[in-house]
C-alpha positions in Angstrom: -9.8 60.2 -11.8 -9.6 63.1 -15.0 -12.5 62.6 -17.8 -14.8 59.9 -18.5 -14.1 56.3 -19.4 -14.7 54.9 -23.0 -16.4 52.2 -24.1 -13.5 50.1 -24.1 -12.5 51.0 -20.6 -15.5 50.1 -19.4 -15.9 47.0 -20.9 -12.8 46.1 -19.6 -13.1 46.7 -16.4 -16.3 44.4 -16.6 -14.0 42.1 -18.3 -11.3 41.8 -15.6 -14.0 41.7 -13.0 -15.5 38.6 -14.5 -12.1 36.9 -14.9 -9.9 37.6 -11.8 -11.5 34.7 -9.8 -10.3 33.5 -6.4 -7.4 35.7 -5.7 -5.9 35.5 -9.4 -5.8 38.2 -11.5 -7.1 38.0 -15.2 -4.3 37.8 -17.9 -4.3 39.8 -20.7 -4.0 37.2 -23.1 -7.8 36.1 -21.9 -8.9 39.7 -21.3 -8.1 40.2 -24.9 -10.2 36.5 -25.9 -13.3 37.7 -23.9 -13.3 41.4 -25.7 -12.4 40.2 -28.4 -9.7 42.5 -29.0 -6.0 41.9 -30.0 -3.1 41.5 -27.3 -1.4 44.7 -27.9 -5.0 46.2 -27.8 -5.9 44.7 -24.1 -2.7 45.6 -22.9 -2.8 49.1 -24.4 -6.6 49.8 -22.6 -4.9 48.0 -19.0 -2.1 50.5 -19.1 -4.0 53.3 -19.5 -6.6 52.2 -16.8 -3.4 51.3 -14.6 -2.4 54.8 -14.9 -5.8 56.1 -14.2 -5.6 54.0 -10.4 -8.4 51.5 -11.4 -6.6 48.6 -12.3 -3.3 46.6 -10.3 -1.0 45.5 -13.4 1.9 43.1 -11.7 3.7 40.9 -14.0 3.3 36.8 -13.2 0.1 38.2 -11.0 -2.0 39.4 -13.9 -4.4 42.0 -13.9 -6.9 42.8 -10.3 -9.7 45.8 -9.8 -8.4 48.6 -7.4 -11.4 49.6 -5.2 -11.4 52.7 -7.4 -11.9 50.4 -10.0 -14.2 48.2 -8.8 -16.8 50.8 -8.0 -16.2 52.0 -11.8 -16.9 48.2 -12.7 -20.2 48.2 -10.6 -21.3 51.6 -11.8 -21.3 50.0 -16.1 -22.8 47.1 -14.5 -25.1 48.7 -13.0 -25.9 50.6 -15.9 -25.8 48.0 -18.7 -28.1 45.9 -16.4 -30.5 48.4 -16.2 -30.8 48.9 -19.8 -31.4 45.6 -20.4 -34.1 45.5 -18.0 -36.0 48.5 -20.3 -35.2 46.4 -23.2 -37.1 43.8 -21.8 -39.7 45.5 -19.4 -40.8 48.6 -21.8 -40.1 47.4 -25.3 -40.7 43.7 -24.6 -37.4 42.0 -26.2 -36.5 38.4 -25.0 -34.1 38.6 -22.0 -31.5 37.0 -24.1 -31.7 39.3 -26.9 -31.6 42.1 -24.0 -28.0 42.0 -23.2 -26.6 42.2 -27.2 -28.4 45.1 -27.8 -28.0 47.2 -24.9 -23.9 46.9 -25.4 -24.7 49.0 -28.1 -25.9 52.2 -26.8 -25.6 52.1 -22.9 -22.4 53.7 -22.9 -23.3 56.9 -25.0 -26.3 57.2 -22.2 -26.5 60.2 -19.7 -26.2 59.7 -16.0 -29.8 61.4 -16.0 -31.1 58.9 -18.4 -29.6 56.1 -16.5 -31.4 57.5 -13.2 -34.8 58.4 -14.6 -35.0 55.1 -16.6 -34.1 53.2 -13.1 -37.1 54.9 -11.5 -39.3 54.6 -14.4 -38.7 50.6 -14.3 -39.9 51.0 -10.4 -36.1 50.5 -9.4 -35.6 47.0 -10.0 -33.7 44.6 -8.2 -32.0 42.3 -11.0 -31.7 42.4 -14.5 -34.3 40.1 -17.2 -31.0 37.4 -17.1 -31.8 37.4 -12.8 -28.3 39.3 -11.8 -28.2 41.6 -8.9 -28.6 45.4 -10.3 -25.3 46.8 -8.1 -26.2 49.7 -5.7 -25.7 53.6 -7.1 -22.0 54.1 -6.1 -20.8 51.3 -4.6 -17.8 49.2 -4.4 -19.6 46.3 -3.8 -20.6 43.6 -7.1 -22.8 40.7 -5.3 -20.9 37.4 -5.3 -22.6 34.8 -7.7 -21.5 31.6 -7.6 -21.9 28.7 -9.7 -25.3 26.0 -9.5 -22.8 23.3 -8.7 -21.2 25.2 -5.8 -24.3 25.1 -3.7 -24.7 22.9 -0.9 -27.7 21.0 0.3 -30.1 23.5 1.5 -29.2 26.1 0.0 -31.8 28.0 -2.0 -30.7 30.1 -4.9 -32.5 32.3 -7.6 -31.4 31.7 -10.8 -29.2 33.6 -13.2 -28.1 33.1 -16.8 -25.7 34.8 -18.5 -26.5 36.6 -21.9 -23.7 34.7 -23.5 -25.0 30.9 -22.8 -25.3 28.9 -25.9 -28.9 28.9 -27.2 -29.3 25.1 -26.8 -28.3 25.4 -23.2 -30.8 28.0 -23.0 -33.4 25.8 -24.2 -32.4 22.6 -22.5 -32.4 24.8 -18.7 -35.9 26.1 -19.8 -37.5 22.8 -20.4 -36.2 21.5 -16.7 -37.5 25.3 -15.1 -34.7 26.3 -14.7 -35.1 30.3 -16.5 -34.1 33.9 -14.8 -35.5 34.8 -11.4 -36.7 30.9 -10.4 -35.9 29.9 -7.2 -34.1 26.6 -7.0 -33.5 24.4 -4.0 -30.4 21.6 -3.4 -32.0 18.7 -1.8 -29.1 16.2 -2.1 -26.1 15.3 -4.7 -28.9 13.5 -6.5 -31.7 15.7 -6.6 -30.4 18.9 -7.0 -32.8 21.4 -8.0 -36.4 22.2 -7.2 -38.4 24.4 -9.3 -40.3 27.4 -7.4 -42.5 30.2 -7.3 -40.4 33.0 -9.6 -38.7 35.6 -7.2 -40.5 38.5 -6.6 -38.3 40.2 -3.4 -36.7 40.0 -0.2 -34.4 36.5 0.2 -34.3 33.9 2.9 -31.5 34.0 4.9 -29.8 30.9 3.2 -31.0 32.3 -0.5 -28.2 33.4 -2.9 -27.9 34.1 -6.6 -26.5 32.1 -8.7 
């Protein structure tokens, strides 16, 4: 791949990573919604990332990460994850404020910034909304599923995206249910148990979510 990626490259690639669920590929009608960009726009940027080898644009299939572009995907997670964690860690915003204002800067970063900011934070695991922080150069995003797609049993640490509504914020706060606390599914009924906050290594059955 020739030069580096824009902003809007990269935010599309997050884009179509958060989208293409389950086999599907993300549309550009709804990668042009979530960026809030127009049509032409979104289709403009997946062309020119198509051409670069990091995205698979078939008609009627809609838009899929090629493993080139998947570990470009992981590598602006990674980053955009890790400056939301010095946001919050070093100059104390609220996790949820975390994630609008490192969008804002994290792309005009330096690798060598990114790396010496990671070791200064003691390399952390997750970001402050309890994601995985992806691996330097890897291919691999951890999976994430959904609260109600765990199975008695399971035990999960949570995560919340920056773009929940406040209220929803709130409301999961006042049940325990915030960034990094372990839940357990006891039944259909009683689904969650509040824990000890997740500090580091996972049971076997453990899984984000």
């Amino acid at each position: 791949m020739d030069g580096a990626l824009s902003k809007s490259e990269r935010e599309t690639l997050k884009a179509v990573f958060r989208l293409a669920k389950d086999g599907e590929g993300a549309h550009t009608g709804e990668l042009a919604a979530h960026l809030g960009v127009s049509p032409g726009t979104a289709t403009a940027t997946v062309k020119r990332l198509a051409g670069r080898g990091l995205l698979d644009h078939r008609p009627y299939r809609g838009v899929e990460l090629t493993k080139a572009g998947r570990r470009e995907a992981a590598a602006a997670m990674r980053r955009h994850r890790i400056v939301e964690r010095f946001l919050s860690d070093m100059l104390g915003y609220a996790w949820n404020e975390a994630d609008r204002l490192a969008g804002s800067f994290e792309h005009e970063l330096p690798q060598e910034v990114e790396d010496r900011m990671y070791v200064a934070l003691d390399r952390p695991s997750t970001c402050p909304h309890g994601f995985p922080i992806p691996e330097l150069d890897t291919a691999e995003i951890p999976d994430m599923p959904p609260l109600y797609q765990l199975e008695a049993g399971d035990v999960a640490v949570v995560a919340i995206s920056g773009s929940t509504e406040p209220d929803m914020v709130a409301f999961l706060d006042t049940l325990g249910v915030r960034p990094g606390v372990r839940v357990e599914v006891l039944d259909a009924r009683q689904i969650y148990v509040r824990k000890e906050p997740a500090k580091g290594s996972r049971s076997r059955r453990e899984k984000s979510a």
